[in-house]
N, C-alpha and C positions, 0 to 999 in steps of 0.2 A: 407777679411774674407774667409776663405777654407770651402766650403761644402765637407760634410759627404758624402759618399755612403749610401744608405739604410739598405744595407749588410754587411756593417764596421758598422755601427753603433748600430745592433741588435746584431755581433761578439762583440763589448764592452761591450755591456750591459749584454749579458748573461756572458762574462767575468768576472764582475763587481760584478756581482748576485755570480757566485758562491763561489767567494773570501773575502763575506761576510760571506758564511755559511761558518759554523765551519766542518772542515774536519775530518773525521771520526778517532778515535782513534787509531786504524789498521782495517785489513782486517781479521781476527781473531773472530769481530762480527760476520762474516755469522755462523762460528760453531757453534752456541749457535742456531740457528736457526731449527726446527724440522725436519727432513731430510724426502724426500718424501717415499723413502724407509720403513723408521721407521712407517709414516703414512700409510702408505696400512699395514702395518703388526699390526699397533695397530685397525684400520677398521676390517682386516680378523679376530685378536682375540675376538674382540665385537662382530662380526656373530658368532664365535665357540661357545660362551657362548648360544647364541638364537638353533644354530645348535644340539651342541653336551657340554652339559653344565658339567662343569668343574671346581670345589671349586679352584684348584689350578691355573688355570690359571685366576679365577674372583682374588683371593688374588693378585697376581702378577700385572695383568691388571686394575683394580681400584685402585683409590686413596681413602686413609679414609675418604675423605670429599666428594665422590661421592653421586650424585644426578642425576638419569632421571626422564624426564618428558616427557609426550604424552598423549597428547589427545587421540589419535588414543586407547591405549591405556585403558587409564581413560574410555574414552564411553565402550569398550569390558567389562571392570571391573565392571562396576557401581561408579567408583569413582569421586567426581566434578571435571570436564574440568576447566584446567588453574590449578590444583593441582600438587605436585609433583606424582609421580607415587612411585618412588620407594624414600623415603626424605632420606635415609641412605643407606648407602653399604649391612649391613647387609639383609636388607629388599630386596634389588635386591638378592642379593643370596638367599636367602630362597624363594623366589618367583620365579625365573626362573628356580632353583635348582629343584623345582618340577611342570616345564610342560614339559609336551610332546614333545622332537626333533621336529625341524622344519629342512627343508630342506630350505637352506635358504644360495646363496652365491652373492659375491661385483661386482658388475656392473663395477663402476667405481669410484675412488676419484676425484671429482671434482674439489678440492680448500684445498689447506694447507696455512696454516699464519704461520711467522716464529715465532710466541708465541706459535704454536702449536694447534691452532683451525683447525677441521678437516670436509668437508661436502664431503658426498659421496653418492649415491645408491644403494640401492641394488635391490633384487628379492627374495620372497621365496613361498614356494608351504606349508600354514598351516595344513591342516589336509587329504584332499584327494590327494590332488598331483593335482587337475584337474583344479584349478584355482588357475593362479600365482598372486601375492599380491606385488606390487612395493612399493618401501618407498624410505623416505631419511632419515638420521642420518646428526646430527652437534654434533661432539665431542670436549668436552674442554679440554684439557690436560695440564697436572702440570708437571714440572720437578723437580728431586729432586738433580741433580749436574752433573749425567753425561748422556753429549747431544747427544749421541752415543747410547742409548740402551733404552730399554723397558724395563719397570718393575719398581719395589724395587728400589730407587736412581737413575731412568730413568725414561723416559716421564710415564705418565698413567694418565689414561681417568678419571677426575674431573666432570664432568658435563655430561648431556647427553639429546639431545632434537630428539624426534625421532617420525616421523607422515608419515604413510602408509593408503592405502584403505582400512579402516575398514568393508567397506560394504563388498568387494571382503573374506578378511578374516570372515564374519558371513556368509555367502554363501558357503565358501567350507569348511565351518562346518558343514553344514546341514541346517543352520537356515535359517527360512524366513527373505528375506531383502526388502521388497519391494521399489520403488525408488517412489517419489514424482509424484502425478500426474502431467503431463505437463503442462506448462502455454503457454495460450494462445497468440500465435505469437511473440514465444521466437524463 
C-alpha cells in the first residue's frame, strides 16, 4: 500500500472538486457584469438629482419601476417608517423636483455586485452649510441590454434604500433636536 502525501492529496481533491463543477460558458460573462466606472457615475447622477435636480437626468437615470425608501427620510416627512418614501418614479420627481439644492457629494463607493447592486457614501451640508450630514445609499439597478452604458437600454437605478443622520439634518434647519437624556452607566 503507497501512502499519500498530505499535499498530494488536498492537490487531488481540490483537483477532483473543480472537474466536477461545470466550467463557465466563456469568459464573456464578466461583461454582463456592472462596471465599476458605470457605478460611480450612476451614484454621482443620484447626488445631482438631490444636488442640482434635473427632470432629464431623473428620466434617463431611473427605471419605470423605481422605488426609494428611507426612514431617515419618512421621520423628516411625517411619513410611517418602514414605508416606501417615494412608491413610484413619478412621485420622486415631483418631490425632489421641488426642494431646495442640497450640497451634497460621493465619499466613496463601497461595494458594486456584478447584478448591479450599488452601496456607497456620501456627505452633504442641507440647509446652512454649518453642519455636514453623512448617509449611505444601496442602489438596485436594472439593465436593459446594453452592459456598457447608463440610461434608456443601460443600467438604471430600480430600487433605492437610503438612511442618513436625520437628527444632524433637523439641526442645520434650525430645528430643535434635542438627544435623549443619558442612561445611566451606558
Amino acid at each position: 500500500m503507497r501512502l499519500i502525501h498530505i499535499g498530494q492529496a488536498l492537490s487531488l481533491l481540490s483537483l477532483a472538486s473543480a472537474s466536477a463543477l461545470p466550467a463557465p460558458a466563456s469568459w464573456s460573462q464578466w461583461n454582463d457584469c456592472l462596471p465599476s466606472d458605470l457605478a460611480t457615475q450612476i451614484a454621482n447622477g443620484f447626488l445631482s438629482l438631490i444636488s442640482a435636480y434635473d427632470n432629464k437626468t431623473a428620466n434617463a437615470l431611473l427605471a419605470d419601476s423605481f422605488v426609494d425608501t428611507s426612514d431617515s427620510i419618512n421621520y423628516l416627512a411625517g411619513i410611517p417608517l418602514g414605508n416606501p418614501t417615494f412608491p413610484v418614479k413619478a412621485a420622486f420627481e415631483q418631490g425632489q423636483g421641488f426642494q431646495p439644492p442640497v450640497p451634497i457629494s460621493l465619499l466613496k463607493v463601497d461595494a458594486v455586485t456584478c447584478d448591479g447592486v450599488i452601496a456607497f457614501r456620501w456627505v452633504g451640508y442641507p440647509a446652512s452649510g454649518k453642519i455636514e450630514v453623512k448617509g449611505i445609499n444601496i442602489l438596485y439597478t436594472i439593465n436593459g441590454g446594453d452592459k456598457q452604458s447608463v440610461g434608456p437600454g443601460g443600467w438604471q437605478i430600480s430600487q433605492v434604500f437610503s438612511e442618513f443622520n436625520s437628527a444632524a439634518w433637523i439641526v442645520d434647519l434650525g430645528l430643535p433636536c434635542n438627544p435623549p437624556p443619558a442612561t445611566p452607566g451606558a
